[in-house]
N, C-alpha and C positions, 0 to 999 in steps of 0.2 A: 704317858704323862710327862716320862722326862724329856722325850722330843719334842715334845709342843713345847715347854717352856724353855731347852733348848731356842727349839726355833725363832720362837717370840722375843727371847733377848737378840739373838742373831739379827733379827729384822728393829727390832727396836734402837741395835748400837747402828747399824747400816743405814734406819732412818736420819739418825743423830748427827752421825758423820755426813747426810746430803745436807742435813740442814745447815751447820756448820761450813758446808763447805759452797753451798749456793752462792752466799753474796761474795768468797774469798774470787769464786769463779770468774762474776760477774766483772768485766773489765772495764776500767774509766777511761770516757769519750778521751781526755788527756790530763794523765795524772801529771802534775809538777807542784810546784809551790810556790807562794808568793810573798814577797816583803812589802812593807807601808811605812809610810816617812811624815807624822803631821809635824807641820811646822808650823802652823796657827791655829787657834781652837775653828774646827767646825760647829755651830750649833746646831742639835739633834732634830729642830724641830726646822731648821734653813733649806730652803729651797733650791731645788737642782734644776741646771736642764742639759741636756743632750741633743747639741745643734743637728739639723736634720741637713748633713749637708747626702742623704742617700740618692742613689743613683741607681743602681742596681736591685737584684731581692735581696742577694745576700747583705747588705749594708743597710736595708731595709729592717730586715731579721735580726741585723746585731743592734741595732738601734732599741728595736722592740724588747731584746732578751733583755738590756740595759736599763730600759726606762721597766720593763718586768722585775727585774727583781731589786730596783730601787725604789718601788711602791711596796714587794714585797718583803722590804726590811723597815718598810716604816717610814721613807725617806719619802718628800714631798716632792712632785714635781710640775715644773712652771715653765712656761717659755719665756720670761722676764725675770729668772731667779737669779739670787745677786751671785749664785757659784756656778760655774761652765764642768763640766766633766767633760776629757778628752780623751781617746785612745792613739797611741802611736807604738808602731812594731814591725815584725817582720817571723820569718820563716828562713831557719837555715837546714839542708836536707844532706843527710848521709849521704856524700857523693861519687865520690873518686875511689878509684881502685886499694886507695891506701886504707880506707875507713875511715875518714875523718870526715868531719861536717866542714861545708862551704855554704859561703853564701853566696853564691851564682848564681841562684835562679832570680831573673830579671821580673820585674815589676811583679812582686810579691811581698812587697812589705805596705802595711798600712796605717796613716795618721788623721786624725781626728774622727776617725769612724768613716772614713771618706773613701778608702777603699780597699776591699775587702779581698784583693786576690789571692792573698797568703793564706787562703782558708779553702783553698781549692787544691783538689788532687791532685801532686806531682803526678805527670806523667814517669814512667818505667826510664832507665835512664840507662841508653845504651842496651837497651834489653834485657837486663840483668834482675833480681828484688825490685819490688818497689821500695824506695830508702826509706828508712824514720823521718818523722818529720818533728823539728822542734821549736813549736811555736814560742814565742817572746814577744814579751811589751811592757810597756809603761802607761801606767793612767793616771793621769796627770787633774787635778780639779783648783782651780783658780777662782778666785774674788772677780767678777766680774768688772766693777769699778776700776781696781788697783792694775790687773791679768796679772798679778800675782801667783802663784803658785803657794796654798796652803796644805797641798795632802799632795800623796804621790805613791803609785805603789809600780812596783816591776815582778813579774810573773816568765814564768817558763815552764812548758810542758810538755809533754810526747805526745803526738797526736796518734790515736787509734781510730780506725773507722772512716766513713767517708762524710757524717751526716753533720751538715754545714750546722742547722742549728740546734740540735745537741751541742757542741762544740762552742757556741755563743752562749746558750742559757748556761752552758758549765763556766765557763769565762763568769760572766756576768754575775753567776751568784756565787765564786770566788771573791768576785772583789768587792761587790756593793755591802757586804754586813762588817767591811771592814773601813769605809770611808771615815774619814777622821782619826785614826785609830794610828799608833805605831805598832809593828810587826814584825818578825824578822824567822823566816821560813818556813810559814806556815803551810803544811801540805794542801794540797785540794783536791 
């Protein structure tokens, strides 16, 4: 009797500990954090849009995870909306022998949603690790009428993984439940 319930606590504290420790496991597409800056009121119920200037899938994809989860916080969207949501950024990768990050890799940064290359695999570099990669940007939403700028937020994170839109719906629902909002390091 006393090794059954021995064991049963045994397996019971060992269940505990998996459960506990499943999502600690589970690793984010890229954890970083991000700040927002209103400078004008947005109204909750104002309309957005997210110029399509895509070309690619992947600018396709980030497009969609964008206008996803700015329907899915509530936020309207319109192709004639009197506010513009822009993305601009880049990708600096753990490069050199010394350990530091550079921003040498050529045509991987990207602005207005327009192009998405900083969201693709560093190749091996020198044949050595593949480097960290750490994504950054700003997203910028403007008055249409004014091209004022009334919200603004900058983001950085470590990218895990290789899966493009993972990586865009994680972006995306970082920053869309925060538009109009001031912010200052919020994890994601």
């Amino acid at each position: 009797m006393r090794a059954a319930l021995r064991s049963s606590i045994a397996a019971a504290v060992a269940f505990g500990a998996l459960a506990l420790a499943g999502p600690a496991l589970a690793q984010s597409v890229c954890p970083g954090s991000v700040s927002a800056n209103a400078y004008a009121p947005v109204p909750r119920n104002a309309a957005i849009t997210v110029p399509d200037r895509a070309q690619t899938e992947n600018e396709r994809r980030l497009r969609g995870a964008v206008l996803a989860a700015l329907q899915g916080t509530g936020r309207r969207v319109a192709a004639d909306a009197p506010y513009v949501l822009s993305w601009h950024g880049g990708v600096a990768a753990e490069g050199d022998n010394f350990g530091g990050f550079s921003d040498t890799l050529q045509d991987r940064s990207f602005r207005e949603s327009d192009d998405l290359s900083w969201a693709h695999d560093v190749p091996r570099m020198g044949g050595r690790r593949v480097p960290a990669l750490r994504v950054s940007g700003v997203v910028e939403l403007r008055e249409r009428a004014t091209n004022r700028i009334v919200w603004s937020a900058m983001l950085t994170c470590t990218r895990h993984g290789t899966d493009d839109e993972a990586l865009f719906g994680h972006l995306a629902t970082a920053v869309a439940p925060l538009i109009g909002q001031s912010v200052a390091g919020r994890a994601f």
